[in-house]
N, C-alpha and C positions, 0 to 999 in steps of 0.2 A: 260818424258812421261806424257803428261795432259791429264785428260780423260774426256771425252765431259759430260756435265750436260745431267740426266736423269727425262723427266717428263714423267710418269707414264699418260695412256692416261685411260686405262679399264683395270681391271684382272678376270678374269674367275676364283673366290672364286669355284666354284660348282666342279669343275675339281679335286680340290686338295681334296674334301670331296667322290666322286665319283671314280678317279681312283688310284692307286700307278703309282705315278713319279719314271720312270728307269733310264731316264734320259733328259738333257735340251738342247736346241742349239737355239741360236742367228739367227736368218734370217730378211733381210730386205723385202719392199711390195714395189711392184711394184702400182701406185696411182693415178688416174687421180685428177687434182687440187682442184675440188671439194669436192672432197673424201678427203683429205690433209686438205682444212679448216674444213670439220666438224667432222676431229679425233680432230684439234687442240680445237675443243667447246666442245667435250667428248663427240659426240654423235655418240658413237660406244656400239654394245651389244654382245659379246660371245658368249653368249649361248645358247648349241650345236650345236657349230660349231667344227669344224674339216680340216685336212690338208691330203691331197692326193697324191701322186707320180705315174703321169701320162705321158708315150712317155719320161721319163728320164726327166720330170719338178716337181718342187712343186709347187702344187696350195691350196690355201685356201678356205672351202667351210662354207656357210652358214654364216657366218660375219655381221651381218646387220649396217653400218653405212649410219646413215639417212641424206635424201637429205638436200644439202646446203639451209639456208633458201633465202640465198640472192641472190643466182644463179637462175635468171628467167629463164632461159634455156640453153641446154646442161646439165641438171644436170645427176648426174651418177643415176646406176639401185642400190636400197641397198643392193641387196643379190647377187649381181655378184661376179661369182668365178676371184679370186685376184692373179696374180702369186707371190710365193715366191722366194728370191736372195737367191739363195745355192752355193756353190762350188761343184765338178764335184764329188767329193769322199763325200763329204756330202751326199749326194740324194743317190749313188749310200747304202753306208752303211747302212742309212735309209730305204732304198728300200728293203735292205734282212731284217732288225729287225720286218719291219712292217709286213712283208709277213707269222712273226711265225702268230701260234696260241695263236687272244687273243689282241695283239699288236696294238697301233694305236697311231695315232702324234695327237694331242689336242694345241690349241693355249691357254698360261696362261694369256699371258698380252701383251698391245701395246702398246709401248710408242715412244719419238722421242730420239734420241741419236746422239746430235749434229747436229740440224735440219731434220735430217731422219728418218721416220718411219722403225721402229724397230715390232717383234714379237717373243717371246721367246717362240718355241714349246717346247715339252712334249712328249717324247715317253713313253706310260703309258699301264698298262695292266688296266681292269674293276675290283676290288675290289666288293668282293661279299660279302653280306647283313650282314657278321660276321665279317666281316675285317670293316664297317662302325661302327658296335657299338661295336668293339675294340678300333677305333678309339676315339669316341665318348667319353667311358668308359677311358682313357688313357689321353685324355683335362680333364676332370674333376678331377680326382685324380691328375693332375699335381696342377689343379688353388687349390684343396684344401691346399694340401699341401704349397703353397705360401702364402695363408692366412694364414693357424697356425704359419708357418714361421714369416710371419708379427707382431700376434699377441703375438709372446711370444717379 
């Protein structure tokens, strides 16, 4: 079992500081060529973006990856909604989790895996303004703790 190299295209840092991860799943993007060379230049941006389950599809919203420079025309729109590749019980599962209160799919990161674009959603609830400088409060006393560690 070989597993295809992973390059890391964009991550959505803001997501993981903003909501609690319930959980992760794997989906690929559906892309038009254009769109495919300028993930490969890393000119894709996250943030607040978000993932939708619509008519039994995932779609991807708000995504901005910028027009191809070298594509004088035909180039794609940058905020066009993207469909995602789910399996049939995928969407459907996701469909009831999203539907609590609270709940929502966020896109963490894009990369390619084994020449295909890849997108690891996030089904995450909103983390409120105590739970961030818990967060916050919880980094710090970890890196302190590594320094004294260090230093002794």
């Amino acid at each position: 079992m070989d597993k295809a190299p992973i390059k890391i295209v964009a991550e959505n840092r803001k997501a993981r500081h903003d909501y609690i991860i319930l959980e992760q799943i794997e989906a690929g993007l559906v892309l038009t060529g254009t769109e495919v060379q300028s993930l490969r230049l890393g000119k894709v941006n996250l943030k607040d973006s978000y993932a939708r389950i619509k008519n039994g599809e995932a779609w991807l919203h708000q995504v901005h990856i910028s027009p191809y420079p070298f594509a004088h025309h035909d180039n794609h729109d940058p905020l066009r909604v993207r469909k995602l590749l789910l399996h049939r019980r995928e969407i459907d599962k996701l469909y009831g989790k999203v539907n609590e209160q609270g709940h929502t799919l966020v896109p963490l990161r894009i990369y390619f895996k084994g020449g295909r674009a890849k997108v690891t959603l996030a089904l995450v609830k909103g983390k409120r303004e105590y739970d961030k400088r818990r967060t916050i409060r919880e980094r710090d006393e970890k890196r302190e703790m590594e320094r004294a560690r260090k230093a002794r």
